[in-house]
PDB file of N, CA, C and O in Angstrom, chain B, residues numbered from 101:
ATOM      1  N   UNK B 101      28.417 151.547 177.732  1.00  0.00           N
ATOM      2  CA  UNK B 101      27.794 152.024 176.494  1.00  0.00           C
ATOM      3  C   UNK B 101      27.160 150.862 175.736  1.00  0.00           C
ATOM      4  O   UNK B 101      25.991 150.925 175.355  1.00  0.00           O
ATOM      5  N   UNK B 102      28.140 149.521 175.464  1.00  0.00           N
ATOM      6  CA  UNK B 102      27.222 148.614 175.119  1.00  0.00           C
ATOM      7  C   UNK B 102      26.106 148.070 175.691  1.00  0.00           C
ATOM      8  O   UNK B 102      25.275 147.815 174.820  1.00  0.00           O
ATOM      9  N   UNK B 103      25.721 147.770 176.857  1.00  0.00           N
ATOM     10  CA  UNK B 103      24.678 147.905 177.772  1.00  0.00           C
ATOM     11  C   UNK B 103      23.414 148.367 177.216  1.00  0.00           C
ATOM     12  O   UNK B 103      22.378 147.714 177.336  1.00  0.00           O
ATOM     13  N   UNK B 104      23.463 149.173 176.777  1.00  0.00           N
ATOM     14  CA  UNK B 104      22.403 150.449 175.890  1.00  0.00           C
ATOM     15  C   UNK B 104      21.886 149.677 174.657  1.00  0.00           C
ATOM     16  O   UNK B 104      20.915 150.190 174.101  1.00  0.00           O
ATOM     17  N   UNK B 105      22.400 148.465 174.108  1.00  0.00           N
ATOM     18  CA  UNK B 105      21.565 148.198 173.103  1.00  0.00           C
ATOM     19  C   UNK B 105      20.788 146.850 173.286  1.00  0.00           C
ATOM     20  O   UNK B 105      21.299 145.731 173.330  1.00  0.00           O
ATOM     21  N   UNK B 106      19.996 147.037 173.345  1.00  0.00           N
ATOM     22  CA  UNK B 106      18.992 146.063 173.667  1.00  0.00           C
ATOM     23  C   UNK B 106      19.146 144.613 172.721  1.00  0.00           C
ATOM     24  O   UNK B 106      18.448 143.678 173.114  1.00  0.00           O
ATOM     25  N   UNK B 107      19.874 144.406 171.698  1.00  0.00           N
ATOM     26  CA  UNK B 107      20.124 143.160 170.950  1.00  0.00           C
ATOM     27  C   UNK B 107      21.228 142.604 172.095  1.00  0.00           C
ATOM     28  O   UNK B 107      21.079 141.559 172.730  1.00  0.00           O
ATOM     29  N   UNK B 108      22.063 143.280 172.187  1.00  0.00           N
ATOM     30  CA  UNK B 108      22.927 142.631 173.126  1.00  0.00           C
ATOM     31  C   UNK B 108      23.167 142.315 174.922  1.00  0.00           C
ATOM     32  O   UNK B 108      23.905 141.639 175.639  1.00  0.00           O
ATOM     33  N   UNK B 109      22.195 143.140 175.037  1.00  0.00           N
ATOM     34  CA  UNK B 109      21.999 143.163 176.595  1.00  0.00           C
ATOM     35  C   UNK B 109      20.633 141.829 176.413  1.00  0.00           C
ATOM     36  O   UNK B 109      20.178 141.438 177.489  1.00  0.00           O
ATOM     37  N   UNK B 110      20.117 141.276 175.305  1.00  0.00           N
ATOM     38  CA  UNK B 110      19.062 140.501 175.200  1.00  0.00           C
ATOM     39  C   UNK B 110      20.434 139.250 175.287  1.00  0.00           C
ATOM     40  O   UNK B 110      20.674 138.645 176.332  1.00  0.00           O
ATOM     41  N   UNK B 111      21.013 139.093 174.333  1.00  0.00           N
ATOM     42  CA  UNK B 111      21.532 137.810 173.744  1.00  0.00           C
ATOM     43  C   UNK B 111      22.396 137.825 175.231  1.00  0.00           C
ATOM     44  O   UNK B 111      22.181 136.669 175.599  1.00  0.00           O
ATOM     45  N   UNK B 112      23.128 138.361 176.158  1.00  0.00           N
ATOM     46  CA  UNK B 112      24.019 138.470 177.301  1.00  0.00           C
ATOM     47  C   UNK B 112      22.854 138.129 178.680  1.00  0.00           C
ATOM     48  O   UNK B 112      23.327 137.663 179.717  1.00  0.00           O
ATOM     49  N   UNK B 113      21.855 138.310 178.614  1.00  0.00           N
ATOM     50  CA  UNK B 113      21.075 137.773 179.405  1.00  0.00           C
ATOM     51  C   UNK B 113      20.476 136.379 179.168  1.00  0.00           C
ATOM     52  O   UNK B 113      19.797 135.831 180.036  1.00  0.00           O
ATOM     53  N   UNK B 114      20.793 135.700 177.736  1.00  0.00           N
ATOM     54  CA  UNK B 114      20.049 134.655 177.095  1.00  0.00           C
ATOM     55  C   UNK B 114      21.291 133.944 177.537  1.00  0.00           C
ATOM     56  O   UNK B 114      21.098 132.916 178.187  1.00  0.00           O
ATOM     57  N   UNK B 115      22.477 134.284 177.315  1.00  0.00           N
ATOM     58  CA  UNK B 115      23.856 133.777 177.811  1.00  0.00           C
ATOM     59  C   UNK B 115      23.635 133.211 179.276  1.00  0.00           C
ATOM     60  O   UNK B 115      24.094 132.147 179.690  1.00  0.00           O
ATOM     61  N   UNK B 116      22.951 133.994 179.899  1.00  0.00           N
ATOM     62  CA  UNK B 116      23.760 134.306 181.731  1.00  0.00           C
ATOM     63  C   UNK B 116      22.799 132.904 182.061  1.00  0.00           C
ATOM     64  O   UNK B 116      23.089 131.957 182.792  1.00  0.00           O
ATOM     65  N   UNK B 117      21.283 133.177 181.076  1.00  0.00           N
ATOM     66  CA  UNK B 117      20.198 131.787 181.832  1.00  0.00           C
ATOM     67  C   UNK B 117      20.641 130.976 181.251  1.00  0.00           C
ATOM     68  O   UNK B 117      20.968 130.181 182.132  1.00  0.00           O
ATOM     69  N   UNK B 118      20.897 130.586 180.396  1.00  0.00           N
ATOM     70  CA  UNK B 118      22.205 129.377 179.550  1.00  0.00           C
ATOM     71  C   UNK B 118      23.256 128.516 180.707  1.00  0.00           C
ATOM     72  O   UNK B 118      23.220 127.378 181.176  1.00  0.00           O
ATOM     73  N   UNK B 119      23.974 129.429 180.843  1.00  0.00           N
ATOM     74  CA  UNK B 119      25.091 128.971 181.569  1.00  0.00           C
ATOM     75  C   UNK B 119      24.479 129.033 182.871  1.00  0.00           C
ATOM     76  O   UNK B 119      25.098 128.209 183.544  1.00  0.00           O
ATOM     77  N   UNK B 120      23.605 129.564 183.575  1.00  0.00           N
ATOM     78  CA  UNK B 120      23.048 129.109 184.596  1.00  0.00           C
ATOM     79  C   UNK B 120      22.626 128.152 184.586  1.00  0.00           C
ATOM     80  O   UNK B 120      23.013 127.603 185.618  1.00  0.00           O
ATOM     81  N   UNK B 121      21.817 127.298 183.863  1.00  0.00           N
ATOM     82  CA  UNK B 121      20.528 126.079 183.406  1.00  0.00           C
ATOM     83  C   UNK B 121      21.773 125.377 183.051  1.00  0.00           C
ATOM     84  O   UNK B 121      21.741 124.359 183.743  1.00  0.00           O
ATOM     85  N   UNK B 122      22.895 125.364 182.323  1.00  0.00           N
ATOM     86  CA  UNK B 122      23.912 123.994 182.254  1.00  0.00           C
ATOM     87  C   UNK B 122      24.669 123.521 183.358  1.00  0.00           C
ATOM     88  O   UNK B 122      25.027 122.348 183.468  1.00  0.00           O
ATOM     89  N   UNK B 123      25.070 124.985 184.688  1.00  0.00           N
ATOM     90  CA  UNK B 123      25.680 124.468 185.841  1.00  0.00           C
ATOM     91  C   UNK B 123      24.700 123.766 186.755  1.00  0.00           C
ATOM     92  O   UNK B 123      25.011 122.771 187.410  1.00  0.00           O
ATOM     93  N   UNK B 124      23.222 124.457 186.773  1.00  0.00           N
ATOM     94  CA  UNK B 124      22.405 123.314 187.717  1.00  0.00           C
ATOM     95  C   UNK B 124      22.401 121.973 187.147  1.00  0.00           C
ATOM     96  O   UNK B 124      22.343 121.115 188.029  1.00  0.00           O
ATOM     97  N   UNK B 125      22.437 121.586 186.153  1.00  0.00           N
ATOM     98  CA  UNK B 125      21.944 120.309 185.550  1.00  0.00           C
ATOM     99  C   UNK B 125      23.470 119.415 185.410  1.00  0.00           C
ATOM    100  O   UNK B 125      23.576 118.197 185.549  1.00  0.00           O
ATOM    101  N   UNK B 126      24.808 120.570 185.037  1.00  0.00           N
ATOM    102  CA  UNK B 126      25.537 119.885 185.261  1.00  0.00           C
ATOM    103  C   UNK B 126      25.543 119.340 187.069  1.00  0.00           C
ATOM    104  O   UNK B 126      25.656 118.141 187.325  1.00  0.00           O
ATOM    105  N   UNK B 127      25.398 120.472 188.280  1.00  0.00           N
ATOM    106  CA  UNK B 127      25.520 119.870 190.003  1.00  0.00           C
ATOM    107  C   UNK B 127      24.344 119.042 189.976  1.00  0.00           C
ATOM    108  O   UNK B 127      24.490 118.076 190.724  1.00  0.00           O
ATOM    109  N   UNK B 128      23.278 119.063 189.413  1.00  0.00           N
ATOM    110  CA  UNK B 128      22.451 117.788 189.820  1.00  0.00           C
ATOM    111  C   UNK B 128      23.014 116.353 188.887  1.00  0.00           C
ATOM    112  O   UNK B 128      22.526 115.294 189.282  1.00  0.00           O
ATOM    113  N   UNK B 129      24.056 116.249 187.618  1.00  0.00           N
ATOM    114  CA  UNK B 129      24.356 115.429 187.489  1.00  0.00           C
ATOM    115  C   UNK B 129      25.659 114.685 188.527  1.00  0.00           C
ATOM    116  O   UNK B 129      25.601 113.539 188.973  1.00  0.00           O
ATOM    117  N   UNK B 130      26.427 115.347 188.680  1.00  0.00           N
ATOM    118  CA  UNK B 130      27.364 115.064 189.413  1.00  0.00           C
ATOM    119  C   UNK B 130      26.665 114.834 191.052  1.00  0.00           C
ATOM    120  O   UNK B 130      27.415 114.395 191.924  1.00  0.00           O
ATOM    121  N   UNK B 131      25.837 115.018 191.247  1.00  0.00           N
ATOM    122  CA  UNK B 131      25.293 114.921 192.473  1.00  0.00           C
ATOM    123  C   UNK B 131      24.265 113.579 192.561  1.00  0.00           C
ATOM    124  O   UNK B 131      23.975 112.881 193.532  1.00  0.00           O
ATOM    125  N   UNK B 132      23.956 113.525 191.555  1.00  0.00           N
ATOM    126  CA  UNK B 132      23.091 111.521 191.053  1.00  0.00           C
ATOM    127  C   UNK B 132      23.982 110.685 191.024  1.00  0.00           C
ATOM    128  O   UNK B 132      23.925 109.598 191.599  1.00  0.00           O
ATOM    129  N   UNK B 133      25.143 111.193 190.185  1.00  0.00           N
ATOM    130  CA  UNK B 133      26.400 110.002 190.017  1.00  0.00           C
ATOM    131  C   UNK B 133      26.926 109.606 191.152  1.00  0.00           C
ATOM    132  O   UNK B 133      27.242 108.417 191.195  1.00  0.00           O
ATOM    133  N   UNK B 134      27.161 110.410 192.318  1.00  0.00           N
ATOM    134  CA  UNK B 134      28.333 110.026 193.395  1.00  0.00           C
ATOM    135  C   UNK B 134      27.496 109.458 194.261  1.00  0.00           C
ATOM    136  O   UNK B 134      26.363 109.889 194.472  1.00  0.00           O
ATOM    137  N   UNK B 135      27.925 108.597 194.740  1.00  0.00           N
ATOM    138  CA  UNK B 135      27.669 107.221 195.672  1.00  0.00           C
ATOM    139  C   UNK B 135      26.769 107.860 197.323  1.00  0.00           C
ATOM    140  O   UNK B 135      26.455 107.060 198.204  1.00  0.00           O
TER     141      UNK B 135
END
């Protein structure tokens, strides 16, 4: 049912590319650092 409102299915998709875009950048940091 929450699904259905478009403020929050906006801000939960703004979430998902968020935390997507911090784990690549976090594996490409950890992936520069190691030897």
């Amino acid at each position: 049912v929450w699904a259905s409102n478009p403020t929050l299915r906006d801000w939960l998709k703004e979430r998902a590319v968020l935390s997507s875009l911090d784990r690549l950048k976090w594996e490409n940091y950890s992936i520069n650092k190691s030897p």
